[in-house]
C-alpha positions as CSV (number, residue, x, y, z in Angstrom):
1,X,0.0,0.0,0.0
2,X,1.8,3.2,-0.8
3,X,0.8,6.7,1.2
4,X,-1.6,8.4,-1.1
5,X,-3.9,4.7,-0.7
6,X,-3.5,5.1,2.6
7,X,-4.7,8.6,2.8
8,X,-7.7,7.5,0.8
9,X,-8.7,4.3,3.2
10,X,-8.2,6.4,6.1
11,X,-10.7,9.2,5.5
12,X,-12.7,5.8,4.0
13,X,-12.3,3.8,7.4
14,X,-13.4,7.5,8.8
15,X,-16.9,7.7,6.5
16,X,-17.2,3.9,7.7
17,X,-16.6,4.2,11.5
18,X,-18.8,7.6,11.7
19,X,-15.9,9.6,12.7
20,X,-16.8,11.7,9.6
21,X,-19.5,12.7,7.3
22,X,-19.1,12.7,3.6
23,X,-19.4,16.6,3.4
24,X,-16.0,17.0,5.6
25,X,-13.9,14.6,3.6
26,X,-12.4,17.3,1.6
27,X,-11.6,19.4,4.5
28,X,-9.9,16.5,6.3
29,X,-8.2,15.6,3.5
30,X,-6.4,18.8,4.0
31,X,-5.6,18.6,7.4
32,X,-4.2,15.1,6.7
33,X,-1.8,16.3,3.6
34,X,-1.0,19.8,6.1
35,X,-0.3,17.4,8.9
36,X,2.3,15.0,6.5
37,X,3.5,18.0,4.6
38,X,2.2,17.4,1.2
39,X,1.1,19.5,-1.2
40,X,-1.7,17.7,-3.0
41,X,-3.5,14.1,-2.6
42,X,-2.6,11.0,-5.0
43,X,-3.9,10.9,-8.4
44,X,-7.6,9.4,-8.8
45,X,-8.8,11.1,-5.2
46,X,-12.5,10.8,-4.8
47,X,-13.6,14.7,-3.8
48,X,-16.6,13.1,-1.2
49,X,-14.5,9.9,-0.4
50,X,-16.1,6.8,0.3
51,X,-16.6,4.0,2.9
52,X,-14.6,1.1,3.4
53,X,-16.6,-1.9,2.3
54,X,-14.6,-3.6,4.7
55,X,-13.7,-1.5,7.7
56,X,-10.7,-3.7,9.7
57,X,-10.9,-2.8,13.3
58,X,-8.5,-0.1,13.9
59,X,-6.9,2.8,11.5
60,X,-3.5,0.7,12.5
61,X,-2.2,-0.6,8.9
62,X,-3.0,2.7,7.1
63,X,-1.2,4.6,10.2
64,X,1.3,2.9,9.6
65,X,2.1,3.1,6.3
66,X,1.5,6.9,6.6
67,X,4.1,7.3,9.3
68,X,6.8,5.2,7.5
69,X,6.3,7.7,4.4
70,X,6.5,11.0,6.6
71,X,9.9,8.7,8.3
72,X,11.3,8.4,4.7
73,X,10.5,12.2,3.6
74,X,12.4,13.2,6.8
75,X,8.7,14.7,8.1
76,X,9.7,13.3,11.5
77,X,13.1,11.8,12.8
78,X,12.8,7.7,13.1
79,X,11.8,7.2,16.7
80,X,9.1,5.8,18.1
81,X,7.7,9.1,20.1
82,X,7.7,10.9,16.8
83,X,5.7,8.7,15.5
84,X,3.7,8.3,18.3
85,X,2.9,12.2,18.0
86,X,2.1,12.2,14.1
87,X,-0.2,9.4,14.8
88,X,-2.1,11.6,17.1
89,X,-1.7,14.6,15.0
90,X,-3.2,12.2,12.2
91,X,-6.7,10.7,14.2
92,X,-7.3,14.6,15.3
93,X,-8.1,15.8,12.0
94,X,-10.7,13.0,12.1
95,X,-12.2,13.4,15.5
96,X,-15.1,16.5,16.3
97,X,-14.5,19.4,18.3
98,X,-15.2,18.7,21.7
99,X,-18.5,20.5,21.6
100,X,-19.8,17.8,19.3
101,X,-18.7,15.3,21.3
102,X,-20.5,16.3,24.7
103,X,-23.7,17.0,22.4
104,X,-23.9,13.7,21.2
105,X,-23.1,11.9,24.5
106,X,-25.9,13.6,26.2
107,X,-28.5,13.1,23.7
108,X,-27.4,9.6,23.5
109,X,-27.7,9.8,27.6
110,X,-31.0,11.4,27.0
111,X,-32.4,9.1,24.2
112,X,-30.8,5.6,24.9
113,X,-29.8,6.3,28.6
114,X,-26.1,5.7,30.7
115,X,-25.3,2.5,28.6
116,X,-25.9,4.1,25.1
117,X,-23.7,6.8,25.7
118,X,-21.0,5.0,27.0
119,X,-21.0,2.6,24.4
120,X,-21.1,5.4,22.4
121,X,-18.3,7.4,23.7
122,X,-16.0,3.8,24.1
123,X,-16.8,3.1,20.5
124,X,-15.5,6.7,19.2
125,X,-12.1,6.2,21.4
126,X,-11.0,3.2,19.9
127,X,-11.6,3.9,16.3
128,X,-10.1,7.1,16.7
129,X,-7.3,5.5,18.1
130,X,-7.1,7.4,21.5
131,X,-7.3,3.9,22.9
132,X,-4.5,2.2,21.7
133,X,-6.4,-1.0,20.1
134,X,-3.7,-2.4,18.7
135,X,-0.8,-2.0,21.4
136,X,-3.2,-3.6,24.0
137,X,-3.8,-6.5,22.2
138,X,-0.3,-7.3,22.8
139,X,-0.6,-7.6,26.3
140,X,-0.8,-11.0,27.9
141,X,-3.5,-11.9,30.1
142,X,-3.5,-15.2,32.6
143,X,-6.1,-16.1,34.9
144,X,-4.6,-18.5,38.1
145,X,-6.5,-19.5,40.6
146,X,-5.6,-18.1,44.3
147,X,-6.4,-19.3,48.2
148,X,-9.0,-16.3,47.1
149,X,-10.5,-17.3,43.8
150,X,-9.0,-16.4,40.3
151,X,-6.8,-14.1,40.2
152,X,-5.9,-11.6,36.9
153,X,-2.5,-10.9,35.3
154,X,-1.7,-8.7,33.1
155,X,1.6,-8.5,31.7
156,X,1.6,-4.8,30.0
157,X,3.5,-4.8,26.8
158,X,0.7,-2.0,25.0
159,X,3.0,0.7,26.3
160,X,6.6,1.0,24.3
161,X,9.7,1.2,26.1
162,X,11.2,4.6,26.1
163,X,13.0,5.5,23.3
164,X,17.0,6.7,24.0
165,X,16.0,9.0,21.0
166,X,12.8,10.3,22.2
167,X,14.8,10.9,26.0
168,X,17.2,12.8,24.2
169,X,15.1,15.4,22.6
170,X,13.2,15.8,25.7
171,X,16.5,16.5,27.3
172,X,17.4,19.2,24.7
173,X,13.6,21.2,25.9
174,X,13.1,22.9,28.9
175,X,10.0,21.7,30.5
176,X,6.1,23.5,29.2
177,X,4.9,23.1,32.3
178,X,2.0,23.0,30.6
179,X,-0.6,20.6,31.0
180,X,0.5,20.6,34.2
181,X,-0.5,16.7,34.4
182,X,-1.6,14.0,31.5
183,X,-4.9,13.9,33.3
184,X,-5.5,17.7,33.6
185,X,-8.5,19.1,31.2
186,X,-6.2,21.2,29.3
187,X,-5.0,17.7,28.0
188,X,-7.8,17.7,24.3
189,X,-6.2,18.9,21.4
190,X,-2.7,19.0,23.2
191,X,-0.2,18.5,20.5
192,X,2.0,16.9,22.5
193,X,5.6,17.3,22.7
194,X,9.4,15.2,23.8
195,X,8.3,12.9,26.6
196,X,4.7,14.3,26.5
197,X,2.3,12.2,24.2
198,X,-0.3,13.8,21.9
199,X,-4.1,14.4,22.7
200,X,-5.3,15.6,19.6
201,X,-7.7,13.2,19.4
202,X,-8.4,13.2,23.3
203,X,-11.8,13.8,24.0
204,X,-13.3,14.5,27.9
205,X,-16.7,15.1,28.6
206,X,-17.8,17.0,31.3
207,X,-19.9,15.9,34.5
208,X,-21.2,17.2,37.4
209,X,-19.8,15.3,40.2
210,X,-20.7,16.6,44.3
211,X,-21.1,20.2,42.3
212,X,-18.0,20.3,40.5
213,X,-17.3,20.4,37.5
214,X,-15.4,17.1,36.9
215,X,-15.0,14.6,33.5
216,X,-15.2,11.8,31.9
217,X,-12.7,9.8,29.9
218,X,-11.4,6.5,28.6
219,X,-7.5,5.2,29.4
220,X,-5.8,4.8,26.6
221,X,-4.6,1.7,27.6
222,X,-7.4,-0.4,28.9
223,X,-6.3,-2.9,31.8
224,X,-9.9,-3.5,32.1
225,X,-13.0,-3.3,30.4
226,X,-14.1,0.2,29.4
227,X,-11.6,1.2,31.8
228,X,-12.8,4.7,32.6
229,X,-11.0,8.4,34.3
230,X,-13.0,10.6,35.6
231,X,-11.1,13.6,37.2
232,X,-11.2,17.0,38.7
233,X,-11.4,20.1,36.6
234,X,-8.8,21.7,39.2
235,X,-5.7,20.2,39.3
236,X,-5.4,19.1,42.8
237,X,-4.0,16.5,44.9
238,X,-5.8,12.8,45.3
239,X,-7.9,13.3,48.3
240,X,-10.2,11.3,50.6
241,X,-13.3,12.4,52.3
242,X,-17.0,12.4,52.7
243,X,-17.1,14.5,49.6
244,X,-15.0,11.8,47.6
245,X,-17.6,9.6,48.7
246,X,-20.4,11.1,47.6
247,X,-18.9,12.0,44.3
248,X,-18.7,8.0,44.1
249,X,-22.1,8.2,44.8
250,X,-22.7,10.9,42.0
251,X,-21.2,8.7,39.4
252,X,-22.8,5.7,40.2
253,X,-26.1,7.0,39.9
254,X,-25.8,8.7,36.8
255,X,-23.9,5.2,35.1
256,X,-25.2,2.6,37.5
257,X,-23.4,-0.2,34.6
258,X,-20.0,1.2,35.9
259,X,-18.2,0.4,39.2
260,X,-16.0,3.9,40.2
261,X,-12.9,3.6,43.0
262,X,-10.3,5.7,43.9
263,X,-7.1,5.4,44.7
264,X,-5.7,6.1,48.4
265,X,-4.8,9.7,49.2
266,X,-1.0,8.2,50.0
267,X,2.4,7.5,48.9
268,X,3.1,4.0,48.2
269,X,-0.6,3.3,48.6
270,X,-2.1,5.4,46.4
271,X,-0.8,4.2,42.8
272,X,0.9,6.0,40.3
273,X,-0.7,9.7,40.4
274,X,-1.3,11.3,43.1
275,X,-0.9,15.1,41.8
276,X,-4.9,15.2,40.2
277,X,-8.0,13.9,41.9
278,X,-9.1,11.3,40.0
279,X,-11.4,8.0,40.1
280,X,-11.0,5.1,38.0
281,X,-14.2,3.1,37.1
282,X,-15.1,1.0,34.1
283,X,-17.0,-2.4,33.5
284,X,-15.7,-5.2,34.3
285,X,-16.3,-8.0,37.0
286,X,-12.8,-8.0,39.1
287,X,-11.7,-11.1,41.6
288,X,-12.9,-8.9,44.6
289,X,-15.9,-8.2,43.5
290,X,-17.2,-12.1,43.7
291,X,-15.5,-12.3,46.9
292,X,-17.6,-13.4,49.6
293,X,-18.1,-12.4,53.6
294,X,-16.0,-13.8,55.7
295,X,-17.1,-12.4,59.0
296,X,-20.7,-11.0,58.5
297,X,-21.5,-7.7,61.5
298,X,-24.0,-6.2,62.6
299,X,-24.4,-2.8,61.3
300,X,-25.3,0.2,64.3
301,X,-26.2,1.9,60.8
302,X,-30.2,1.4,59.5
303,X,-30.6,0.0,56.6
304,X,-26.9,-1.0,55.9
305,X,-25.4,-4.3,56.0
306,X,-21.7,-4.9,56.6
307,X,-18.9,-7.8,56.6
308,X,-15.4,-8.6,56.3
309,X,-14.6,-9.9,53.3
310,X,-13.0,-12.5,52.6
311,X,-10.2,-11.1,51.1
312,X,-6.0,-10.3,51.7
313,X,-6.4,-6.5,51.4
314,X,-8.0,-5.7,54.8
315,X,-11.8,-4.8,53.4
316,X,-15.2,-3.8,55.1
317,X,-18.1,-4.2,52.8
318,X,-21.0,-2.1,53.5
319,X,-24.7,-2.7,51.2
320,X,-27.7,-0.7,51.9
321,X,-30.0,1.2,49.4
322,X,-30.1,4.4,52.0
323,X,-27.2,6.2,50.2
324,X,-26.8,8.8,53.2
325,X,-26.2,6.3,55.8
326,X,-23.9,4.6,53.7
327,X,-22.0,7.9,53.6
328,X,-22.0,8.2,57.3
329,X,-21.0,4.7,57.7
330,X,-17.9,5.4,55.5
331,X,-17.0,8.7,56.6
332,X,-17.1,7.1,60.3
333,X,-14.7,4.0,59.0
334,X,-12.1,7.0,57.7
335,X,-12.0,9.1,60.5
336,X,-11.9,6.1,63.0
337,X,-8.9,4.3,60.6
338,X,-7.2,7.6,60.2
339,X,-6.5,7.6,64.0
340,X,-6.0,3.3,64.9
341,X,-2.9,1.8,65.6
342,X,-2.1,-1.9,66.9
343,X,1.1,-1.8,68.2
344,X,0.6,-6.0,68.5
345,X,-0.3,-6.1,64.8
346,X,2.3,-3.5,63.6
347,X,-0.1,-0.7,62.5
348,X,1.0,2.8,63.5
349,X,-1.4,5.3,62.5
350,X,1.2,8.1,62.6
351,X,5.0,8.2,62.9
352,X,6.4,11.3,61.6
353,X,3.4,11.4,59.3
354,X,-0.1,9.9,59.0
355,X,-0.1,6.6,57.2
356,X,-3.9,5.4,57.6
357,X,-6.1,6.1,54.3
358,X,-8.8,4.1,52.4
359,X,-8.7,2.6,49.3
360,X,-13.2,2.9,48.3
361,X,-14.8,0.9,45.5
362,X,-18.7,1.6,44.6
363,X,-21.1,-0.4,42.5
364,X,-24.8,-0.7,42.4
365,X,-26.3,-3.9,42.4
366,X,-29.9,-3.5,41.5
367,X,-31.3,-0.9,44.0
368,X,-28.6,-1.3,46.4
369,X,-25.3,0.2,46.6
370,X,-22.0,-1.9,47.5
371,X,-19.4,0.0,49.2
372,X,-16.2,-1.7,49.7
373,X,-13.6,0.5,52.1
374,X,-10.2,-0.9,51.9
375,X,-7.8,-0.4,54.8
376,X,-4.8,0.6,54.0
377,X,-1.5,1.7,55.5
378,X,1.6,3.2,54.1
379,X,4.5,3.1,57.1
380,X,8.0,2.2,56.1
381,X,10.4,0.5,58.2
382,X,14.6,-0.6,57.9
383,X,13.3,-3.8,57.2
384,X,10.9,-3.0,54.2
385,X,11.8,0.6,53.3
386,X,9.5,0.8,50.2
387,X,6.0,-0.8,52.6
388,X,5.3,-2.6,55.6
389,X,2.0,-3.2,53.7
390,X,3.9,-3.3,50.1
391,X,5.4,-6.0,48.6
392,X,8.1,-7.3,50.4
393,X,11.5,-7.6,48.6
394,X,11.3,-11.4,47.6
395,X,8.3,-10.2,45.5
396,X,9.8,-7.4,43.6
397,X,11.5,-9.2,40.8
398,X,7.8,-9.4,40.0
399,X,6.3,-6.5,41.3
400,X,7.7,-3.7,43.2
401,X,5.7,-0.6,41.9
402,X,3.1,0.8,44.5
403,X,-0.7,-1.7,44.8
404,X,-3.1,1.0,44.0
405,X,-6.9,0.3,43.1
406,X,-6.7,-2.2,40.4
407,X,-4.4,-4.4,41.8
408,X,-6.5,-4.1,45.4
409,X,-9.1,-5.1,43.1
410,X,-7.2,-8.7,42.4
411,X,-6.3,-7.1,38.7
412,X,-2.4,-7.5,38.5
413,X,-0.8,-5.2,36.1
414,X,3.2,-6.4,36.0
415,X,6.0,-5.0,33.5
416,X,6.4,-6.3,30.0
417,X,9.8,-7.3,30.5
418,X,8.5,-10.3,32.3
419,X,7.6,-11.4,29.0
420,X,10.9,-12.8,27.6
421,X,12.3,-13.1,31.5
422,X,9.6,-15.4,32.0
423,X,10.0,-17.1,28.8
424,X,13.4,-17.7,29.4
425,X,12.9,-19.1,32.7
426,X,10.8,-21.9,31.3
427,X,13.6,-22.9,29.1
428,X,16.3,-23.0,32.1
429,X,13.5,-25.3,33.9
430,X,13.7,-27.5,30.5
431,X,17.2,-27.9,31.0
432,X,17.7,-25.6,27.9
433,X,19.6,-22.6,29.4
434,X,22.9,-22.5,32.0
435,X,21.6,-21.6,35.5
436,X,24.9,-20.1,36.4
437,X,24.4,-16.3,35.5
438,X,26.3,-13.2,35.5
439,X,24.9,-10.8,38.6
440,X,24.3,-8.0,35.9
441,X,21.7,-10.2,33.6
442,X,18.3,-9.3,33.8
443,X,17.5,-12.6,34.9
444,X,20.2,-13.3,37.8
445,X,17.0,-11.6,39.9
446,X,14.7,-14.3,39.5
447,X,17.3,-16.8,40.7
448,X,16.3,-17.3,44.1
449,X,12.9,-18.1,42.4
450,X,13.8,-20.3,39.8
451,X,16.0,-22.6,42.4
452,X,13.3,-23.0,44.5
453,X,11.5,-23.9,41.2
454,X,14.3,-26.3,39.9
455,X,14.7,-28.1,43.5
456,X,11.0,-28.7,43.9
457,X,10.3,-29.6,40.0
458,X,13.9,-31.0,39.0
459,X,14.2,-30.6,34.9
460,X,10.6,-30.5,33.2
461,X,9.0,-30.9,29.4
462,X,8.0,-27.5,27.8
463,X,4.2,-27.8,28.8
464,X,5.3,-28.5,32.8
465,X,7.7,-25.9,32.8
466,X,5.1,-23.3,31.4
467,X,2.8,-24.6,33.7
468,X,4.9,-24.4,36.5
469,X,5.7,-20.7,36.2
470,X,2.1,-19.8,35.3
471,X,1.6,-21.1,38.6
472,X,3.9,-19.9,40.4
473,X,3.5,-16.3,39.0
474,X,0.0,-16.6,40.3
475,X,1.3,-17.3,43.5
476,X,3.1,-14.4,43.6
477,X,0.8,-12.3,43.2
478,X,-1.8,-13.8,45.6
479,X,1.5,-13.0,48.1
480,X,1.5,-8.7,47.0
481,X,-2.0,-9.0,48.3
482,X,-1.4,-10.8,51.6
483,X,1.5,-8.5,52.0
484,X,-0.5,-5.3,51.5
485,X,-2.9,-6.3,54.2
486,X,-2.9,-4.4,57.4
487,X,-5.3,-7.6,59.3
488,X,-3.4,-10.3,57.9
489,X,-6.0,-13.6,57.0
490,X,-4.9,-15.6,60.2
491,X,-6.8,-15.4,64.0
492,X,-4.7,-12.9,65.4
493,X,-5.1,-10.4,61.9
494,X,-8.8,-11.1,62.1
495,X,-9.6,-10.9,65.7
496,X,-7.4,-7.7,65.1
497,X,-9.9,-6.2,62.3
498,X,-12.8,-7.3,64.4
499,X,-11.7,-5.3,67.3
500,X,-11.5,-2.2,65.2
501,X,-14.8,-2.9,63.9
502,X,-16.5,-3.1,67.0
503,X,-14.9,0.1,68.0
504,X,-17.0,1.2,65.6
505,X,-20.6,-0.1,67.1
506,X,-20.6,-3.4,64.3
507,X,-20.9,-6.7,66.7
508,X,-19.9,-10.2,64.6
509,X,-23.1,-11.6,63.4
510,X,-23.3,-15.6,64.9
């Protein structure tokens, strides 16, 4: 396929996906030969266009070709972060003002309800490419069962290494400043820049959230179903309250088919940004959510039920249709875990700074609302300097990055790299690879691991070895949860979170 047929099939895969009407073909045309620095379209252009007769999925292959071209012409240098910000330069010239975009969501909202619109809005991201369709479909996904049910892991390979190139150029620039964060609202339209990716064809739309202005948008890349941001107009830091709460509650309401959480308010708790108020939300059915009660309570709240569930990160579940006493049973649980300590059970409230925060999760099931607080605490010691309740350091050859919502949530999101490192593992367990490595190879970290492995398994066919560290991944993982609990799962953790329950007015249900 050469450029100017790619031109052509992209404003055609455009008509056919809706981004489009026939009556702005021309125009984008122009934007498109503007954006690649051409003076004129291919011989044999159709003025109006046309559609596709068979649109693939995603813009990728014409994309592709199109950046190649602009690579060869010298448009852009050959990295991959140039590319990255033609390719969004590109999909803007395809995708509607803003305006256009919050009309039609709300008349979908109006006409077809919460669902349409969403679908709607989900449908427009991905074939505009904002979500990156075909970098997520790299990822791997396993499902391994756990002492708590199945667990999810995701190992990421949908976003590209750094490129030395791309790291250089940003070097060379002082910093914009400007937006001040990838998740601010002044993101749409962004062209991007070094070490700063393009929004062009970013679109937010806004919602009224606890009477702020606040929006909504998609990640662009998904680690979930319709995995949603919804975030502050202001740019301010993550934050935990009663009015987070009810802005849960907000949300919920309005899109009762998503679940919305938030992060914790906390360093080394609160995942990877904590410089904007956000939420995360989306739909999808995570391993928590099926989890069931361990210890049901009585509730000194009307109308709301409550338990411990059954789960490694420390969780109180509250249910009740009455959305105002399920705010004042949360906002009691905050203020009463803000100031607990158990000295017996190593949780300090407060050291040389508060550590005690919540991690909350919201869903509606029918007429009820589920309300799932997670305890969580974010004290260092000399003995785990990144957590007490983080992954200890015989975990982080797998995971040492902070356990924010998703991965509460039983959703494991680890580093592509494990991809070959895990790969070659297997083949050292098939007798295929020296176990004797150099301290500077990437895999001499896993070596504690795989010698466990090797003494418990001895040498094993392709299919056991695979099997083997599938498994073992899986209980890796289940052991970042079990780590991240403040009431660890045996008597003394659970007597622990039942005493702080009951400080509280809830009394264990027989």
């Amino acid at each position: 396929m050469d450029a100017n047929k790619a031109l052509e099939d992209l404003l055609g895969f455009a008509l056919s996906k809706g981004l489009v009407e026939e009556s702005d073909v021309p125009y984008c045309r122009n934007l498109l030969l503007d954006a690649l620095q051409l003076d004129a379209p291919g011989d044999g252009y159709r003025l109006n266009g046309a559609p596709l007769e068979e649109a693939p999925e995603t813009a990728g292959r014409f994309l592709s070709v199109l950046l190649e071209d602009a690579v060869l012409r010298k448009v852009i240098p050959d990295s991959a972060g140039s590319r990255e910000l033609l390719s969004g330069r590109l999909m803007g010239c395809l995708t509607a003002r803003p305006s256009e975009i919050n009309r039609t969501f709300w008349q979908n909202y109006r006409e077809g309800g919460p669902r349409a619109a969403t679908d709607w809005f989900y449908r427009l991201c991905r074939d505009n490419d904002y979500i990156h369709v075909d970098a997520i479909a790299q990822n791997q996904i396993l499902r391994e069962e756990s002492a708590y049910g199945e667990l999810v892991i995701t190992i990421n390979l949908s976003k590209p290494e750094k490129d030395p190139r791309d790291i250089a150029l940003a070097l060379q620039r002082p910093s914009a400043g400007y937006p001040p964060c990838m998740l601010c609202a002044e993101n749409p339209g962004y062209a991007g820049r070094a070490g700063f990716p393009p929004r062009q064809n970013h679109r937010i739309v806004p919602l009224e959230l606890g009477g702020e202005r606040w929006y909504l948008q998609y990640s662009p890349y998904l680690y979930y179903n319709e995995h949603c941001i919804v975030l502050c107009e202001k740019h301010r830091p993550m934050h935990i309250g009663r009015d987070s709460f009810a802005r849960l509650f907000d949300f919920v309401e309005r899109f009762p088919h998503y679940f919305i959480g938030s992060n914790a308010d906390l360093p080394i708790v609160g995942g990877s940004i904590l410089s904007h108020d956000h939420f995360q939300g989306g739909n999808f059915v995570f391993p928590m959510t099926v989890a069931p009660i361990k210890t049901p309570l009585e509730s000194p709240y009307a109308g709301v039920e409550a338990g411990i569930l059954d789960w490694p990160v420390s969780t109180l579940r509250l249910r009740g249709a009455d959305r105002t006493a399920l705010l004042d049973a949360a906002e009691d649980v905050l203020a009463a875990w803000r100031q607990y300590s158990d000295e017996q059970l190593d949780i300090l409230c407060r050291t040389d700074a508060p550590h005690n925060t919540i991690t909350p999760i919201l869903r509606k099931e029918g007429e009820s609302f589920v309300f799932d607080l997670t305890l969580r605490n974010n004290r260092t010691t000399a003995e785990h300097p990144l957590g007490l309740f983080h992954p200890h350091a015989d975990l982080h050859h797998i995971k040492r990055e902070n356990i924010g919502l998703i991965e509460v949530m039983g959703l494991f999101i680890l580093p592509g790299r494990l991809k070959e490192e895990l790969a070659a593992l297997e083949l050292m367990l098939c007798g295929d690879r020296p176990a004797n490595l150099d301290p500077d190879m990437p895999l001499y970290k896993h070596m504690d691991w795989f010698n466990a492995l090797h003494k418990k398994h001895g040498v094993l066919s392709s299919s056991q070895a695979s099997q083997v560290i599938r498994r073992a991944l899986g209980a890796k993982c289940q052991r970042v949860l079990e780590d991240a609990g403040v009431f660890k799962l045996d008597e003394a953790g659970q007597r622990g979170f039942l005493r702080f329950a009951q400080g509280l007015g809830y009394q264990r249900l027989s």
